[in-house]
N, C-alpha and C positions, 0 to 999 in steps of 0.2 A: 363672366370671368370670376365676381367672388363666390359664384358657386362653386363651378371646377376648383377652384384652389381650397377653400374649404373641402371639398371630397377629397382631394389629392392631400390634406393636411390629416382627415381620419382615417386615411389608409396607413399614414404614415406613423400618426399615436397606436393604429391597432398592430402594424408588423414589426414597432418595437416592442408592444406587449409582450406579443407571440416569441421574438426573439427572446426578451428578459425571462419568461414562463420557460422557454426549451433551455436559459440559462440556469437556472435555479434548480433544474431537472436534472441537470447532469452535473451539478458541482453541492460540494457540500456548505453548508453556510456558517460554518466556523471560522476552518480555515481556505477555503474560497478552492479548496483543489478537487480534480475530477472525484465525484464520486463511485458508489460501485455501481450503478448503474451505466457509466459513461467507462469505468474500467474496462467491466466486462464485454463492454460492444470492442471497444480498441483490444483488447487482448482476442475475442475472435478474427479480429480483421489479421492481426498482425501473422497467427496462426495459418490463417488461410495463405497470406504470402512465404510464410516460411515454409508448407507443403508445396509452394510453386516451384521455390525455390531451392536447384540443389545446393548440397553442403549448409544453408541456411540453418541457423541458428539463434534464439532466444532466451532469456534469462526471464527468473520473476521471484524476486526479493520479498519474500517477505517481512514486516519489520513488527515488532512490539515491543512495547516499554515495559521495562521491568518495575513490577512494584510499583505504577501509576494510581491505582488504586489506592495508595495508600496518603496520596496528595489530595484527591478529592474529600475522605475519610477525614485528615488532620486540618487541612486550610481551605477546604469547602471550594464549590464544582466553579465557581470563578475563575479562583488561582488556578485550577487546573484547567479550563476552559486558557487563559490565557496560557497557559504552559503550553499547551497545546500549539498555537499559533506562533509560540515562539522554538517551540519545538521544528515546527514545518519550514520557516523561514533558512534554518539551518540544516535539513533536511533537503534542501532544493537548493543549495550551491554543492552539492557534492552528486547528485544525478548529472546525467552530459546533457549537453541539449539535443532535444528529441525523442528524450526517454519518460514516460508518463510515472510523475509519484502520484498513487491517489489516497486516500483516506477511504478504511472502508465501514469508519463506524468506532466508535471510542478512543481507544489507543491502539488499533490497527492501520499501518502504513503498507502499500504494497506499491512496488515501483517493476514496471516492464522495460526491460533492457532489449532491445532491437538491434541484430548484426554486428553479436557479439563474438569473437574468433575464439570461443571457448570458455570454458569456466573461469579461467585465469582472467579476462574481461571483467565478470561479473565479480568474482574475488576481489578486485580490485577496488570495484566502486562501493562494495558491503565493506571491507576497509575502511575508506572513509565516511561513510554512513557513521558507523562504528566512534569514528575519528571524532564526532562532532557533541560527542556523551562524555569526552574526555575535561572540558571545561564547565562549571556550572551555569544556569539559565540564570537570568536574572528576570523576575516576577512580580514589581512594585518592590518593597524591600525588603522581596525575600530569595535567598540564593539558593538555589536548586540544584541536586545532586541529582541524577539520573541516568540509570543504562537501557542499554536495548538489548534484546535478541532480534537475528534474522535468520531464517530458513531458505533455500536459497532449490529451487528446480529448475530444469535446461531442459527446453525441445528443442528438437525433436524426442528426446532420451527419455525425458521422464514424462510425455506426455503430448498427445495432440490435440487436446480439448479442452479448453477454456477448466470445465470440471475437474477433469484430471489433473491438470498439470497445478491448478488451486490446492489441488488434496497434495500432490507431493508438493508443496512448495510450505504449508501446514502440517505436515507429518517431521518434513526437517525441521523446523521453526518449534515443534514440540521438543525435539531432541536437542535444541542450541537451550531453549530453557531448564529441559532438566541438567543441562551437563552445568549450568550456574548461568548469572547475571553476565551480560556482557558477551555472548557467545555468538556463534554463525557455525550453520550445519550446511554443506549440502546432501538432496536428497538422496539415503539409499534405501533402496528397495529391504533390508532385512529390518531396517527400521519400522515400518509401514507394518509388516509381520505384527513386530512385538507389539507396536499401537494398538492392532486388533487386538489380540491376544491381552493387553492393561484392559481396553475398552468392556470386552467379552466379560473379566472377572469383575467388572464393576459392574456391569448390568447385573452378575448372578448373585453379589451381594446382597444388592440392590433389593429381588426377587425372595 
């Protein structure tokens, strides 16, 4: 008997290993939210269902801070580390529930909006995304000023693949930052054009 329960107690230390190890795999360890690893599986899944599915439709927000860079730079990667966290907290009362925000690396936010009845849905909750830059962070005793851009793509329209619908969801997101601080594009295709087109003339500078 104390053998079996011994055996049955290192079965049980090694499959929450395995559990904690496939947890740390798919979330980021900052701010504890899915990473891109665990994005990019739920944004294919969700793709495959909205090909199932007629009329079915998707949103994918992309988010970045404006001028974050400039916090790490003046009050060192801590403050910004926790800005970060405090950033997210406030970032995840304005997604619905059931909607993934993940981190996918710095100050990249990207959040998957599922059986959304159109753009005006996704408009809606990039709003208050938006909404939540309006008040400053507070960061130990320091009061933070901070906006975002978000870029904003819809499948079926702009895209069926996890790749693509990334690039136009990053093509708008270029265009809410150049049009200024605080902005939300969604994608249009003549957009995507010029990108190449900026891209192209820097490579040839470049050269």
């Amino acid at each position: 008997l104390v053998g079996t329960d011994l055996l049955e107690h290192e079965m049980n230390l090694r499959r929450g290993a395995e559990q904690r190890l496939d947890y740390l795999a798919h979330h980021d360890p900052l701010t504890d939210l899915p990473n891109r690893l665990m994005f990019k599986e739920r944004l294919s899944r969700c793709l495959e269902r909205v090909a199932r599915t007629p009329d079915a439709q998707l949103a994918l927000l992309f988010i970045d801070l404006d001028h974050f860079k400039d916090v790490n730079d003046t009050l060192g990667h801590s403050v910004g580390d926790a800005l970060l966290t405090t950033v997210t907290r406030r970032l995840q009362t304005s997604v619905r529930p059931g909607d993934m925000l993940a981190r996918l690396g710095g100050d990249e936010f990207i959040c998957i909006m599922e059986d959304i009845s159109g753009a005006a849905t996704a408009l809606e909750v990039a709003d208050l995304l938006l909404e939540q830059f309006r008040q400053p962070f507070t960061v130990g005793e320091n009061q933070l000023y901070l906006s975002a851009s978000i870029g904003i793509a819809i499948a079926p329209l702009d895209g069926m693949t996890a790749k693509s619908l990334v690039k136009a969801a990053d093509v708008a997101l270029y265009r809410a930052k150049a049009d200024g601080s605080g902005c939300l594009r969604f994608f249009e295709p003549e957009n995507d054009s010029s990108l190449q087109r900026r891209r192209a003339l820097e490579s040839d500078l470049r050269r």
